[in-house]
Backbone as CSV, one residue per row, in Angstrom:
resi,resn,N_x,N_y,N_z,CA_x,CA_y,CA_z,C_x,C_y,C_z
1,UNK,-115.239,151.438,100.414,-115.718,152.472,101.309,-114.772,153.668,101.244
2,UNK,-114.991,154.708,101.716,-114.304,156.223,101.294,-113.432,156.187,102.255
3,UNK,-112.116,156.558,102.191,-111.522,157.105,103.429,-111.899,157.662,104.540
4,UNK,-112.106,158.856,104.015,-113.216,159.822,104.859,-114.218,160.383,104.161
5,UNK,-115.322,160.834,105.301,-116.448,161.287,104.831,-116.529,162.797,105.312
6,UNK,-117.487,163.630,105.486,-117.399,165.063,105.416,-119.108,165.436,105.754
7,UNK,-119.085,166.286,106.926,-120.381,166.861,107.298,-119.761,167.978,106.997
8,UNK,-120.779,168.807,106.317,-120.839,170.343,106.033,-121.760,170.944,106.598
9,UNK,-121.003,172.122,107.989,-122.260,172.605,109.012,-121.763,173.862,109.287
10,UNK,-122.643,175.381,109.813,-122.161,176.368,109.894,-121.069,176.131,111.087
11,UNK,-120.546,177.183,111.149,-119.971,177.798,112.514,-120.744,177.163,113.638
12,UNK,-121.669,178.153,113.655,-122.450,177.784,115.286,-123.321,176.724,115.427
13,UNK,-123.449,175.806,114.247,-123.891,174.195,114.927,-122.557,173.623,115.161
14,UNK,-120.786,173.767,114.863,-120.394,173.172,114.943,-119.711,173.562,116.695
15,UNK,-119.950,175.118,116.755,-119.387,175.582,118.076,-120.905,174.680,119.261
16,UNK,-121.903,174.754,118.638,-122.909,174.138,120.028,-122.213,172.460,120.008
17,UNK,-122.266,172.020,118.664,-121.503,170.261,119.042,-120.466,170.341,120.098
18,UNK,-119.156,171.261,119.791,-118.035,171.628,120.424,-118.753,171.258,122.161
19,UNK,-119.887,172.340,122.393,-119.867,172.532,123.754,-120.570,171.651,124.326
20,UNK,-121.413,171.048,123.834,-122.111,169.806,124.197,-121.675,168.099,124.075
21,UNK,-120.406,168.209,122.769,-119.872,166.719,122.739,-120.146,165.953,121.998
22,UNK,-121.283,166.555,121.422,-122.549,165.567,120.603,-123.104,166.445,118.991
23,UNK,-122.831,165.756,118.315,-122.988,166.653,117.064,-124.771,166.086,116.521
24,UNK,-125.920,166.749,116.824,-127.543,166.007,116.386,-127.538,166.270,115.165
25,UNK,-126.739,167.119,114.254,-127.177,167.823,113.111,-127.776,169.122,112.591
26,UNK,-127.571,169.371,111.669,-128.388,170.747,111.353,-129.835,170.623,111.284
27,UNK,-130.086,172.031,110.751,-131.842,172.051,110.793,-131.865,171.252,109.537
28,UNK,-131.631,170.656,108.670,-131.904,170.108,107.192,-132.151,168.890,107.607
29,UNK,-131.163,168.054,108.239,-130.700,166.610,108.919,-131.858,166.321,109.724
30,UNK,-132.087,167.384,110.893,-133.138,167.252,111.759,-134.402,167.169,110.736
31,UNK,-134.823,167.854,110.186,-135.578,167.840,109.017,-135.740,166.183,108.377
32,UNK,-135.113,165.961,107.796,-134.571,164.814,107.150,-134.504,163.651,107.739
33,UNK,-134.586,163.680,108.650,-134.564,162.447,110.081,-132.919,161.785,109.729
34,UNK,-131.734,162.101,109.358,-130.658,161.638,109.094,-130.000,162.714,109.175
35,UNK,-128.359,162.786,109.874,-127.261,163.295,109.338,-126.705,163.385,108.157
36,UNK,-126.553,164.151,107.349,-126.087,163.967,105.873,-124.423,163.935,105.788
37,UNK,-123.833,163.185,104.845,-122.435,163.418,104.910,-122.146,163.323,103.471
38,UNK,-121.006,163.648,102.920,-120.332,163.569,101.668,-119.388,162.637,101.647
39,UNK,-119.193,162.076,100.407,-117.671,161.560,100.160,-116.770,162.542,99.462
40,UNK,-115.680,162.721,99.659,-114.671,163.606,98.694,-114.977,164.139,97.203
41,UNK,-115.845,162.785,96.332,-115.771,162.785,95.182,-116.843,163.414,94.509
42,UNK,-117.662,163.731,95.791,-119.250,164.489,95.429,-119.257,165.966,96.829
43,UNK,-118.137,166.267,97.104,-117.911,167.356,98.204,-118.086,168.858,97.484
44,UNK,-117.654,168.947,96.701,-117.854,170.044,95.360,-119.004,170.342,95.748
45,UNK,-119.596,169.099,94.921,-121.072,169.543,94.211,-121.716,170.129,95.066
46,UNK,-121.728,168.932,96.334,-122.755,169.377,97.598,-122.537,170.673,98.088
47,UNK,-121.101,171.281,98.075,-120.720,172.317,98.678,-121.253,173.497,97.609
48,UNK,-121.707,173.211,96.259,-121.527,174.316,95.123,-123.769,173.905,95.599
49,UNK,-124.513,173.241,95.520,-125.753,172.959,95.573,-126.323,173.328,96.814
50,UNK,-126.017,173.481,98.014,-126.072,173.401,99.072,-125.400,174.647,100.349
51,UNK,-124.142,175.188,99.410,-123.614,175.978,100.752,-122.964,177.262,99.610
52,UNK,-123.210,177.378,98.242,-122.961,178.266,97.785,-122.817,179.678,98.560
53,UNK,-121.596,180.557,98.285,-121.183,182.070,98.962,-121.895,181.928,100.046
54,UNK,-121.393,180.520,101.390,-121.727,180.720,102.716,-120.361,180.430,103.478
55,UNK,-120.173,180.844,104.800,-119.291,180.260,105.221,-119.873,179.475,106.351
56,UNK,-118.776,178.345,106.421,-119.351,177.159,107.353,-117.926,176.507,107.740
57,UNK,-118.066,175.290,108.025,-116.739,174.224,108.557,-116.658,173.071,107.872
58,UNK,-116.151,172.183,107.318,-116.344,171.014,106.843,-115.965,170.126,107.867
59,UNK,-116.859,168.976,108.224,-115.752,168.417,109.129,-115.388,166.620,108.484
60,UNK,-114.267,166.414,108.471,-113.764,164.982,108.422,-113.569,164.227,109.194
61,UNK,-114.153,163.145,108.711,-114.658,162.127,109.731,-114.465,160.717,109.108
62,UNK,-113.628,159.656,109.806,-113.051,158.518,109.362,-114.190,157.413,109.542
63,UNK,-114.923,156.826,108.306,-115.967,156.423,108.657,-115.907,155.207,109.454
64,UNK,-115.188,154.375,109.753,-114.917,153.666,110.373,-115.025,153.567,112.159
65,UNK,-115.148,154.841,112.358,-115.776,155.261,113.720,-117.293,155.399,113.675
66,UNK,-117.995,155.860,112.953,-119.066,155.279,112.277,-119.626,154.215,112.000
67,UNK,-119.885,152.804,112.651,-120.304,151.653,112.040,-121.424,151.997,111.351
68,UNK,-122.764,152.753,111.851,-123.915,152.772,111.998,-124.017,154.050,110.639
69,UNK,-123.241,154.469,110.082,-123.063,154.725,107.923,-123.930,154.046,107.173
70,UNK,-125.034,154.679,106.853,-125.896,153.977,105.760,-125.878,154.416,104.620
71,UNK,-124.972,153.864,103.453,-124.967,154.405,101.960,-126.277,154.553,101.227
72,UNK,-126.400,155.451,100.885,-127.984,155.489,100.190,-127.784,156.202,98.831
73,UNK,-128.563,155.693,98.004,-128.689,156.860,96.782,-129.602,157.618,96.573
74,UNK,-129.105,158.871,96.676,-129.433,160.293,96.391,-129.629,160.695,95.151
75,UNK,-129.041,162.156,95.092,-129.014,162.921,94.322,-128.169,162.131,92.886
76,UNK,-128.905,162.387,91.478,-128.022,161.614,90.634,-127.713,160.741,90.780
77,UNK,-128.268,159.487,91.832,-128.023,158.492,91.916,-126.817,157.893,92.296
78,UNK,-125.977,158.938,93.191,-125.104,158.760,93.959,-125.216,158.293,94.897
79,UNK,-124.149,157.382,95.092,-124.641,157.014,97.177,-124.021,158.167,98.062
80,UNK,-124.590,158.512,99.124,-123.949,159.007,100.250,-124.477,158.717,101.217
81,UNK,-123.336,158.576,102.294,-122.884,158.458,103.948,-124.516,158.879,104.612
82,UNK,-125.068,158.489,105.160,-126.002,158.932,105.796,-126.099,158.321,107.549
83,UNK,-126.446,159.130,108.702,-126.535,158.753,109.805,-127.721,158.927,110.256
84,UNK,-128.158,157.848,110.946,-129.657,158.311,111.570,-129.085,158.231,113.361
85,UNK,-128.199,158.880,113.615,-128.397,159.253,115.064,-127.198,160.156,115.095
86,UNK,-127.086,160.642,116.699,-125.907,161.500,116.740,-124.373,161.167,116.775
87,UNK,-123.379,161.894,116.357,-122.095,161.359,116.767,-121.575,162.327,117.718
88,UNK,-120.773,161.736,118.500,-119.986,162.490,119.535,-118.548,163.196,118.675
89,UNK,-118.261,164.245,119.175,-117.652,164.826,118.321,-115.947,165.109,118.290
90,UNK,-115.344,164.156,118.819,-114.122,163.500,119.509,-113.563,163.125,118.379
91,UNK,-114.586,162.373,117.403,-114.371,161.449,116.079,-114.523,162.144,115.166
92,UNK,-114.055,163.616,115.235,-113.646,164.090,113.994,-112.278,164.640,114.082
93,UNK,-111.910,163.973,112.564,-110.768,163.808,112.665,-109.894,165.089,112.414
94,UNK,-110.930,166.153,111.098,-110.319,167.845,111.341,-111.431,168.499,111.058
95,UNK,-110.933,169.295,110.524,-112.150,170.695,110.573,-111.212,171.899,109.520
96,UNK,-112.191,171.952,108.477,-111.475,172.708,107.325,-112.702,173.931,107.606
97,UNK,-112.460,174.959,106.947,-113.158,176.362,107.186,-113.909,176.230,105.739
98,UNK,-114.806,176.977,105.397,-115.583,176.914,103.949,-116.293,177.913,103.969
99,UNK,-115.077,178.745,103.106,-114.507,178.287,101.490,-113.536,178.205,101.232
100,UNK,-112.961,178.660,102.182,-111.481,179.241,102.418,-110.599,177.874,101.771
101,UNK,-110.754,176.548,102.798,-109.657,175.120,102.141,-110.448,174.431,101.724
102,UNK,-111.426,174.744,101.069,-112.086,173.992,99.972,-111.243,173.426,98.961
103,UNK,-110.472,174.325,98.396,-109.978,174.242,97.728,-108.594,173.232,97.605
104,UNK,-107.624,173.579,98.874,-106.523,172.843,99.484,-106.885,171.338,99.848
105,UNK,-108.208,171.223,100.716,-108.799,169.688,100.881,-108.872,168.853,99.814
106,UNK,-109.586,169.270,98.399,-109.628,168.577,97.384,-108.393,168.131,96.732
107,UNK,-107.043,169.258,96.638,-106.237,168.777,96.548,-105.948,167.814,97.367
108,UNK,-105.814,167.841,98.219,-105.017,166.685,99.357,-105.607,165.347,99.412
109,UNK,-107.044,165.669,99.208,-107.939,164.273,99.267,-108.388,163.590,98.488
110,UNK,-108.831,164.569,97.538,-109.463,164.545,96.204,-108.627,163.647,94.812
């Protein structure tokens, strides 16, 4: 299992989680009937497929606070982290800016 996992969400879904406690997801997730998350080793891609020249927050999250993590395969036949309900938002563990420590995270984690 990954160390940590990684929701990638703008600013202001992560400032409404902030004020409410409760992170439901973006419009994609809501869409999707699941929270989407990354592992480190596919954070790139998702971030280069998905959030290209945007800025947003990454947030890290120790999946282990997570029981309810359903690995699924996706894209390329990768698995990723998937949630079908909300998390409270206590259980994240940081919050990187994006694009800005995109770069610094991968080092550190990657």
């Amino acid at each position: 299992m990954a160390e940590y996992i990684y929701k990638i969400c703008s600013v202001e879904e992560w400032r409404l989680a902030q004020h409410h406690g409760i992170f439901t997801g973006s419009k994609a997730d809501v869409e999707d009937g699941y929270i989407h998350f990354s592992s480190i080793d596919l954070l790139e891609s998702t971030v280069a497929k998905h959030f290209a020249n945007q800025e947003g927050v990454i947030l890290e999250i120790d999946p282990s606070d997570l029981p309810e993590i359903v690995w699924e395969e996706a894209r390329g036949g990768h698995l990723f982290p998937h949630l079908y309900s909300s998390f409270d938002v206590s259980i994240v563990c940081d919050v990187y800016q994006l694009p800005a420590d995109l770069p610094s995270l991968m080092l550190s984690r990657g």
